[in-house]
C-alpha positions in Angstrom: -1.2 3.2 24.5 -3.4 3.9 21.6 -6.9 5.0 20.6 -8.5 2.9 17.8 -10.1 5.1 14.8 -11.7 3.7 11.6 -10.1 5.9 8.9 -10.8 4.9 4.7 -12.3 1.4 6.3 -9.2 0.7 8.1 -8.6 0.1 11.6 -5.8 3.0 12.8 -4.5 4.0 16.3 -4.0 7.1 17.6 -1.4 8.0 19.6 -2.3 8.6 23.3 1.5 8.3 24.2 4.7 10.5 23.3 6.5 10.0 20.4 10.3 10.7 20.2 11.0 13.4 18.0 14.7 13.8 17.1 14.7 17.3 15.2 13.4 18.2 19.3 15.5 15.6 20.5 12.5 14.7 23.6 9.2 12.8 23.4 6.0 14.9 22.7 2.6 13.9 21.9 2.0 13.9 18.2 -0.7 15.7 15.7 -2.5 13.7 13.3 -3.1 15.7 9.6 -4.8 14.3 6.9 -3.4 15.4 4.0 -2.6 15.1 0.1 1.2 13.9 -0.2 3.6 12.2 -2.4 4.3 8.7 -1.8 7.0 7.2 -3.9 6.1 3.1 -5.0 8.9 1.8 -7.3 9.6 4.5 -9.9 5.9 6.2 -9.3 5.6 8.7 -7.2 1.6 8.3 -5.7 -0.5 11.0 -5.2 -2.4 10.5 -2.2 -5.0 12.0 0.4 -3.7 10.2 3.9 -2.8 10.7 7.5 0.7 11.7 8.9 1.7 12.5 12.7 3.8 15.5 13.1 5.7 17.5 16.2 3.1 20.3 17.7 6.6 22.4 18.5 8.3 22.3 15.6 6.5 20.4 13.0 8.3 18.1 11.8 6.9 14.9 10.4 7.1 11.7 13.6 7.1 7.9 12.1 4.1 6.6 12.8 4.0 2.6 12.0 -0.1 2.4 11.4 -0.8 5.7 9.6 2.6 4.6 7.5 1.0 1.2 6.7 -2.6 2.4 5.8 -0.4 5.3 3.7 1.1 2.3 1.9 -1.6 0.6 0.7 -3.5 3.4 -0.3 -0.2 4.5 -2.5 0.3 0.7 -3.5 -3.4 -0.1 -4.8 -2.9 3.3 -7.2 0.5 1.9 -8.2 -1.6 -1.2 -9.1 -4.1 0.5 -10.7 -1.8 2.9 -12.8 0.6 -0.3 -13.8 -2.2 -3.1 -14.3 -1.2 -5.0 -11.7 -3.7 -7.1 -10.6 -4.7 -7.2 -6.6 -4.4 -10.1 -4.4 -8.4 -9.6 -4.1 -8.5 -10.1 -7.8 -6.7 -12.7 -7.9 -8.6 -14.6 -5.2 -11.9 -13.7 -6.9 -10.8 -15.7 -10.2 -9.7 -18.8 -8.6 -13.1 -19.0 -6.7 -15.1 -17.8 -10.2 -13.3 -21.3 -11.5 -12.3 -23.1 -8.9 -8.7 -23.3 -8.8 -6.1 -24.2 -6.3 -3.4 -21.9 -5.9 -0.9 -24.2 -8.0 -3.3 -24.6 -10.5 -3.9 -21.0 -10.8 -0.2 -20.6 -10.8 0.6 -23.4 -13.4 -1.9 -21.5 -16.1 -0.6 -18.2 -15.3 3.2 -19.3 -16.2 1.7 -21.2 -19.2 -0.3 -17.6 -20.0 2.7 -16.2 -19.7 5.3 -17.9 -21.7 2.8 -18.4 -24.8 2.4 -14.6 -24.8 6.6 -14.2 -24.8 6.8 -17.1 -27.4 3.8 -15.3 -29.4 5.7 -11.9 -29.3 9.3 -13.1 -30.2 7.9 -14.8 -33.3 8.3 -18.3 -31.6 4.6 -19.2 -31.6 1.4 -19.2 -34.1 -2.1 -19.3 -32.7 
């Protein structure tokens, strides 16, 4: 059973049941920290302010699978930001600004793509 909490505009649960702990080896009821942590995305390690469950008896950190998906895209979206990636949002927002199906969108993004590598290697004059 859970306990819904909005946390960073996403809908978390809270535990209101026992979580197995194996450094305990038994089932104990978890404490949620928010804190700063490292969370490694490809080869970046993320910097981020998020929420982890740990043991009250010997505080070790308990998987948690909602605090561990909110974590993620917290640590993702900085990975995006620090690479360039674009977000699925942003991608979304141009094919509405001009109209474009998915395929179309996709057909001008390969065609983006391979002028640029033709452009670079020498292949192509604008």
């Amino acid at each position: 059973m859970y306990l819904k909490l909005l946390y960073k505009g996403l809908d978390l649960k809270v535990p209101t049941r026992n979580i197995y702990c194996g450094n305990c080896e038994k089932e104990v009821l978890g404490v949620a920290k928010e804190d700063n942590f490292e969370y490694p995305v490809r080869n970046l390690v993320c910097k981020i302010n998020g929420k982890r469950l740990f043991c009250p008896d010997c505080g070790n950190e308990l998987f948690h699978r909602e605090y561990d998906e909110a974590n993620q895209r917290i640590a993702f979206e900085l990975y995006r930001k620090e690479t360039g990636i674009i977000s699925p949002k942003e991608i979304k927002d141009i094919r509405e600004k001009y109209d474009l199906t998915q395929r179309e969108f996709h057909t001008y993004w390969v065609l983006e793509k391979l002028l640029f590598q033709g452009m670079k290697e020498g292949l192509c004059r604008r």
